[in-house]
N, C-alpha and C positions, 0 to 999 in steps of 0.2 A: 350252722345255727340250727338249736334245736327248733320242735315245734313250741317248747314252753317259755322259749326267750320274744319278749317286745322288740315289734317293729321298730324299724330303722329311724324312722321319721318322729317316731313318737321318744326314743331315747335323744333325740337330735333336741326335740322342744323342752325335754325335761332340762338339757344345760345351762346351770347361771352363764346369764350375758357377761364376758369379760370386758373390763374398760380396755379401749385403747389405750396402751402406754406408751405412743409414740406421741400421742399428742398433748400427754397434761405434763406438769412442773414434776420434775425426777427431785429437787433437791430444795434445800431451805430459802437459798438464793431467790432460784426461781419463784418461789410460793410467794416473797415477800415482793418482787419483780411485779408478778402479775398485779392488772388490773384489774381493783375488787368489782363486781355487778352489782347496778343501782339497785336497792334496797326497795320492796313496789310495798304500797301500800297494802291498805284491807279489802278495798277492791279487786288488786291483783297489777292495779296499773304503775308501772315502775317510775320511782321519782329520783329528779336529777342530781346529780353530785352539788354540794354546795360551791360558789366560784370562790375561790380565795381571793380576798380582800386586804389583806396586810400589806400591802405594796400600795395599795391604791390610796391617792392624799384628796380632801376633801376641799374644793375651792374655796378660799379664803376671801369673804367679805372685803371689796372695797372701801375702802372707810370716804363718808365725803364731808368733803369741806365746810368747817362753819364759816355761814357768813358775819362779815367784819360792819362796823357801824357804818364804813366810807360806801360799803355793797348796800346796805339798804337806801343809805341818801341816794345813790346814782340811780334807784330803782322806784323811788315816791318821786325824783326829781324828774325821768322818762317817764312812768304813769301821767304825771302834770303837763308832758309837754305833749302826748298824745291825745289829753281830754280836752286842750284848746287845740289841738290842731283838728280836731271832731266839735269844735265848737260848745263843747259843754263847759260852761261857767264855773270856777272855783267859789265856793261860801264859806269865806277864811271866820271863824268865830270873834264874836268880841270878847275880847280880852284885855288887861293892863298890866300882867305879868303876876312876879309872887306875892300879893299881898296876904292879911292874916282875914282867913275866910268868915263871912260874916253867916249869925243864926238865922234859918231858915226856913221856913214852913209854911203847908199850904191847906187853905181851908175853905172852906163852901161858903159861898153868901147866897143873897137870893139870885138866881136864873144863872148863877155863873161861880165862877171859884178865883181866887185872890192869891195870889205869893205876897208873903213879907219875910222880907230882910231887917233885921237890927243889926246893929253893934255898939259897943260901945268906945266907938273912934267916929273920925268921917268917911263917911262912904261916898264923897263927892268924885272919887276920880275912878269908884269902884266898876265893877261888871255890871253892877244891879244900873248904875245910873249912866252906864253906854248906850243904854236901850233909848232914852229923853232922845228925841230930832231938835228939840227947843228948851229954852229957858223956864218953859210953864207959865202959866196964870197962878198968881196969887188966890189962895181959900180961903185958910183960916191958921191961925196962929202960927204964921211962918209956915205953911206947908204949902207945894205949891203942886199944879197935876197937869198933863198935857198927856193928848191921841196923838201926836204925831213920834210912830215908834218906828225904831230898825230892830231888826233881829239878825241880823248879818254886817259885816266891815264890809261888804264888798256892795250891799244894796243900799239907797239912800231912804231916809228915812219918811214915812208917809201918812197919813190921816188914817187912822185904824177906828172904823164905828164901833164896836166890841171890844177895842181895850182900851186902858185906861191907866196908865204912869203916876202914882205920885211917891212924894218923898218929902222926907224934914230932916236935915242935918246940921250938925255942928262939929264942933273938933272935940266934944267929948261924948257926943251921941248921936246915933242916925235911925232911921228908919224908913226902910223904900219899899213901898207896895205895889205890885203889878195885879191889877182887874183885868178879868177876862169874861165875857159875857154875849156867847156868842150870837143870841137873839136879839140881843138889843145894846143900847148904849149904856156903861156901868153907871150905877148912880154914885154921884162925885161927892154927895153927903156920908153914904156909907163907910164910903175907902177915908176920907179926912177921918171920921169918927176910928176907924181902928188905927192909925195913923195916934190921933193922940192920947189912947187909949196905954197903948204901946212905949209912946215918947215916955208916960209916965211911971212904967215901970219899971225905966231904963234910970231913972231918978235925977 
């Protein structure tokens, strides 16, 4: 070696690094063989292979049971026998089943407010006149009023200071008025006066 040839060490670092060829994929086979390396993001940090999912089935909704009409009786009819066996009282509504519903309406008097019911049929065996505990007192032209009221089938009925029942019926026209007047006792001139107020424009 002359003096104008480079050192030994310095031609050694000049060499392209040769790959290993014992250890990558020699042929197509193999290339397609291998395992591709997870793809890294923009940070650098490598993200996971996605799982394959086409095999996997998704649980299917139970479907549940509607309930049947004989399921809800057996379940109003155990609530009923629980709320007496707890001693709380049933307050069954009054009622007289399907009748043809009668006109309605409620309006302000003095110190209190009034329901009247017309129709034009009898309302003697109606809802309006389940509420009467008695026969009434006579007023005025056939209309008759009484405080002794129920508001429940299951309670009897009793001397109410604040309301006030009357009513006039026949088989081809009725009219029943409930006074409510929680301060004081309803005035029985009032309620008669819209009573036949009413009767007459029932004709």
């Amino acid at each position: 070696m002359s003096d104008n040839d480079p050192p030994a060490r310095e031609i050694e670092a000049a060499r392209p690094i040769e790959p290993d060829v014992g250890s990558q994929p020699t042929s197509a086979a193999e290339l397609s063989a291998a395992p591709a390396a997870p793809a890294a993001d923009r940070t650098g940090t490598a993200k996971a292979a996605p799982k394959d999912t086409k095999g996997a089935r998704e649980p299917e909704p139970t479907p549940g049971r509607a309930r049947s009409a004989e399921d809800v009786r057996k379940e109003i009819a155990e609530a009923r026998r629980s709320a007496e066996a707890d001693g709380v009282a049933l307050m069954r509504p009054l009622s007289t089943g399907a009748a043809a519903p009668a006109d309605v309406r409620t309006q302000k008097i003095k110190n209190g407010t009034i329901r009247i019911a017309t129709a034009g049929r009898d309302l003697s065996g109606g809802p309006e006149m389940l509420r009467a505990g008695d026969e009434g007192r006579p007023v005025e032209g056939g209309t008759r009023c009484t405080s002794k009221i129920r508001f429940s089938a299951d309670v009897p009925a009793e001397e109410r200071a604040g309301v006030l029942l009357c009513w006039r019926t026949s088989e081809t026209r009725s009219v029943v008025a409930l006074a409510a007047t929680p301060n004081r006792k309803p005035d029985t001139s009032t309620v008669a006066a819209i009573i036949r107020d009413e009767w007459s424009k029932l004709g």
